[in-house]
Structures are given as C-alpha cells and as structure tokens.
C-alpha positions in Angstrom: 21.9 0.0 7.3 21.5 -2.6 9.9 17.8 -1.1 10.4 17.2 -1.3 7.0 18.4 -5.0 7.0 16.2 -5.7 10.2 13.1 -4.3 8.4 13.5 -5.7 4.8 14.2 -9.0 6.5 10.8 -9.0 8.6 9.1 -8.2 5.4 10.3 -11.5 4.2 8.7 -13.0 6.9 5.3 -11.0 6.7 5.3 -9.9 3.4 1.1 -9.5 3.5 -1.0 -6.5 3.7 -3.1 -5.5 6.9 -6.8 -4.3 6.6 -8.3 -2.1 9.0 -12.0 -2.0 7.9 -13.9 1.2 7.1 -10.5 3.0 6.7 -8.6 0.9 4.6 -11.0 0.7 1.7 -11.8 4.3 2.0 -8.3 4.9 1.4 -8.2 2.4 -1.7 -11.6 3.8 -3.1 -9.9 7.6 -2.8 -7.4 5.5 -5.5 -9.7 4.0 -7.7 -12.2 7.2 -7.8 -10.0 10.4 -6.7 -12.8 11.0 -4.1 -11.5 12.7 -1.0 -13.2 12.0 2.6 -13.8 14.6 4.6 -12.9 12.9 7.7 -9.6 10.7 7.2 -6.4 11.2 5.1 -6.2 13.7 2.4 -3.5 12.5 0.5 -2.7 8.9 1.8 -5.6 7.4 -1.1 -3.2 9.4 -3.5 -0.2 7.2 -2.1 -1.6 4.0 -3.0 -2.7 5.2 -6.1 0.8 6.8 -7.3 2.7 3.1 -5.7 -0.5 0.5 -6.1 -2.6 1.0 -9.2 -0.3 1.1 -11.9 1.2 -2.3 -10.3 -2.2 -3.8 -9.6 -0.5 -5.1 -6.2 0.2 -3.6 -2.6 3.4 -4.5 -2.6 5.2 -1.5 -3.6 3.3 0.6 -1.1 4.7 -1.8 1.7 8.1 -1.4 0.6 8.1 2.3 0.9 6.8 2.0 4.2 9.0 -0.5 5.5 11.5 1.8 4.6 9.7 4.6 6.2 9.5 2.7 9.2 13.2 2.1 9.2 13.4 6.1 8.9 11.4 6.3 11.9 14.2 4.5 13.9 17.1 6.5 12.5 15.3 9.9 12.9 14.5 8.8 16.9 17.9 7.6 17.5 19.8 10.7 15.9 17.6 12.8 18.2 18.3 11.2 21.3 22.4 11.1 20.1 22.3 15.1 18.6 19.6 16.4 20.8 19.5 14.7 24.5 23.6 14.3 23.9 23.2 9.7 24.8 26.1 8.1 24.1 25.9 6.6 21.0 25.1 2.7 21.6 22.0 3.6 24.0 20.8 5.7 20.9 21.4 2.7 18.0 19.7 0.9 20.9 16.9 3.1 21.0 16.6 3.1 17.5 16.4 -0.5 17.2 13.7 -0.9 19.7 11.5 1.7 17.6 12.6 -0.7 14.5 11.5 -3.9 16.4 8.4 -2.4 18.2 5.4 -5.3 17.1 2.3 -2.3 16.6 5.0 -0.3 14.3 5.6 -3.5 12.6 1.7 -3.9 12.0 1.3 -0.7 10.9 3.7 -0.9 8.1 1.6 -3.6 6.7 -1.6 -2.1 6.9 -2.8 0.3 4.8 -3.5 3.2 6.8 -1.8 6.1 7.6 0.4 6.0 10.8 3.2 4.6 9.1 3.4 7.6 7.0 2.3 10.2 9.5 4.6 8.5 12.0 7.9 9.6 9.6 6.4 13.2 9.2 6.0 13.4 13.2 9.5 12.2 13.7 10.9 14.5 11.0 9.1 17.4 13.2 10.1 16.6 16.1 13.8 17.1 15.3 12.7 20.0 13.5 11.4 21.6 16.4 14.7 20.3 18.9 16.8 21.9 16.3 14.8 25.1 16.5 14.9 25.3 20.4 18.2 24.7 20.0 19.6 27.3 17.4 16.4 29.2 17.4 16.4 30.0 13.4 13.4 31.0 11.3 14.5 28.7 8.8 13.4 25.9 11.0 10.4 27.1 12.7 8.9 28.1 8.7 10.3 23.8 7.9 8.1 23.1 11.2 5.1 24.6 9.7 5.3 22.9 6.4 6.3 19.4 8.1 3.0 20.6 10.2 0.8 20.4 7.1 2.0 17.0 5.6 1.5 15.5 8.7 -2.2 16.6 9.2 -2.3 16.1 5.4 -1.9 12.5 6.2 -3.5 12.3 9.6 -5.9 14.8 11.1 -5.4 13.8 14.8 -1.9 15.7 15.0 -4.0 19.2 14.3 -4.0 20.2 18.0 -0.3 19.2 18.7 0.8 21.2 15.8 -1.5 24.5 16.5 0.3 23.8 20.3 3.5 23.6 18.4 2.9 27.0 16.5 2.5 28.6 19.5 5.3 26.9 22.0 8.1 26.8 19.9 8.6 30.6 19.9 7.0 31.3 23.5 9.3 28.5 25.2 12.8 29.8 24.5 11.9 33.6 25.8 10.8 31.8 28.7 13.5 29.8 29.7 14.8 33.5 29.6 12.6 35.1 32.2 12.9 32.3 34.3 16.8 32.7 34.4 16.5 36.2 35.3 16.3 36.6 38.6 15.0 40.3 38.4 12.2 39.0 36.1 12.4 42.0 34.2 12.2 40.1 30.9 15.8 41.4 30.0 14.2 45.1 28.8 16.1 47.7 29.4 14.7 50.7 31.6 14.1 52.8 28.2 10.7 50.7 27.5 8.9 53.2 25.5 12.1 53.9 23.5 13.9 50.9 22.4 12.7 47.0 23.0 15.5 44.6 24.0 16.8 42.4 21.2 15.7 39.6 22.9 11.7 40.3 23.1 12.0 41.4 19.1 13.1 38.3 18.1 10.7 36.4 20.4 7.8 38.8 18.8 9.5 38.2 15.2 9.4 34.5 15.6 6.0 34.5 17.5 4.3 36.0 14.7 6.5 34.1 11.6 5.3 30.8 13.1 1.4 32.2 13.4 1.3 33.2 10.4 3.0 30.6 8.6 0.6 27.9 9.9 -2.0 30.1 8.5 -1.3 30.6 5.5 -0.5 27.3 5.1 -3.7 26.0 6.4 -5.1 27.9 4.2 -3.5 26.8 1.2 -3.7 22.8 2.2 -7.9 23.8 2.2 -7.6 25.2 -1.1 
C-alpha cells in the first residue's frame, strides 16, 4: 500500500501526459482509426482507446499505469523476498527504489508502451523463477502466454522470450549433468530400453514449451 501511496502521490505532483513523437501519435491514431502498425505495439492503441476515448482525456490511461508501475515494484520485490530468499526490508527496499526510479516515473506518463510491457516482463520473470524452481508445466505454458502479451505490447522482448522457450526447460536438466560427476546424464545403463525419468521430463517440457510458443505465435498473427 505504501507503493501505491508513493505513486498516486507523485501523480499529484505530475499529473501531465508525456509525448514521445512518431510513437505516441501512432499509438493514439491506432485509437481513433483501429489501424494496426506493423512495426510498434499491437494492442497498446487499443488501450487508450478502451481508457481514453470514451473519456475524451488521458487521464484514465495514466491511472492504470501508475498503478502498473506500482505493480512493477511489488512483483520485483516479492521476487527477490520468495525467489533470491533477501530478508524482507532489503526487498521493500528494493521495491521502493523500482517505485521511485525517475525514467519509470517518465514512462508512466508517456504514452507508450514500457510501462505496460514492463508489468508483463516482471510478471514473467517470476513466472519463469517459479518454474525453475518447482519445475511445473503449468508454469512454463503461463510463461508462454505472459510471452505473447508482452511482445503484444512491445516487439523488442521477441528474442528474450524465443531464448526463454528454449532455456527454461534446458537449464534445470543441466544443473543436473553438471552435478553428476560421472556425467552420464543420470540414464541408466539400459539406454535402448528404458529412458531415465529425469531426461523424459526434460524432453516433455522441452517440447510443451516449443510448441506452446508456436502455437501461440501463431494465433497472436492470426
């Protein structure tokens, strides 16, 4: 709550839009028009259309990222207090640098995208702790979807998340082999008979999180 109080009362302060030329009125005209560009943000001109036009003011988009923002610094300081194991006072204080950072503060004034993409990136990052961590499907399909919204909103994450399909599975087998000393990738001597659970669910997962990011690119092109 106190983030949210930090944030709400900066916006007091600086409660004015920022415009970035070139892509902030391509976003606006993608509200007025529906016309998607083929290089920036698919969806963002939808935001401010679904928050700005029927309001006939910017405001409302500002709130909701302002509050995204403030998201931002909870979702970073959970992670380094559930994830990295800080004590809990160096991750509020984490948190409440991300909140206070002057180019986050900027961006949740301007219209553009980071704000946005920013809260889909830190949502993905715990996403993919959490699966390192537990190693369930559910989470490495919720990486692939959190993949999409956030190229959805900003195209320069697309290698980082085709990196991501293909790390999150490899890495945790890996940490495997390396801790075998033998190196014999934990397979037992009956190879051609039976594989080791192990290298099936590395295979399993390996091939979920492929083919989840394509058929989900797919149906984002669609």
């Amino acid at each position: 709550m106190a983030i949210f109080a930090i944030k709400f009362l900066l916006l007091i302060v600086d409660p004015l839009p920022k415009f970035y030329l070139g892509d902030s009125f391509s976003y606006i005209y993608t509200a007025t028009s529906g016309w998607i560009p083929d290089d920036r943000s698919y969806f963002y001109g939808y935001v401010i259309r679904w928050l700005a036009l029927w309001t006939a003011s910017l405001t409302p988009l500002l709130i909701v990222q302002v509050c995204l923002g403030g998201a931002v610094a909870i979702v970073t300081a959970w992670i380094c207090w559930t994830m990295f194991e800080l004590r809990t006072w160096a991750s509020f204080l984490i948190g409440l640098v991300c909140c206070l950072d002057p180019l986050q503060l900027f961006w949740e004034r301007a219209i553009m995208t980071e704000t946005i993409s920013l809260f889909f990136f830190s949502l993905l990052l715990h996403r993919s702790f959490l699966y390192l961590k537990k190693r369930r499907a559910f989470d490495l399909i919720l990486v692939q979807v959190l993949s999409i919204l956030l190229i959805g909103f900003r195209m320069s994450y697309l290698a980082l998340v085709v990196v991501l399909s293909v790390a999150l599975p490899v890495l945790p087998f890996v940490r495997l082999v390396v801790a075998n000393r033998t190196r014999r990738l934990l397979i037992p001597r009956r190879w051609p008979v039976r594989i080791s659970h192990k290298l099936q669910k590395f295979i399993a997962h390996f091939v979920l999180s492929v083919a989840a990011m394509m058929v989900l690119h797919h149906a984002y092109k669609i």
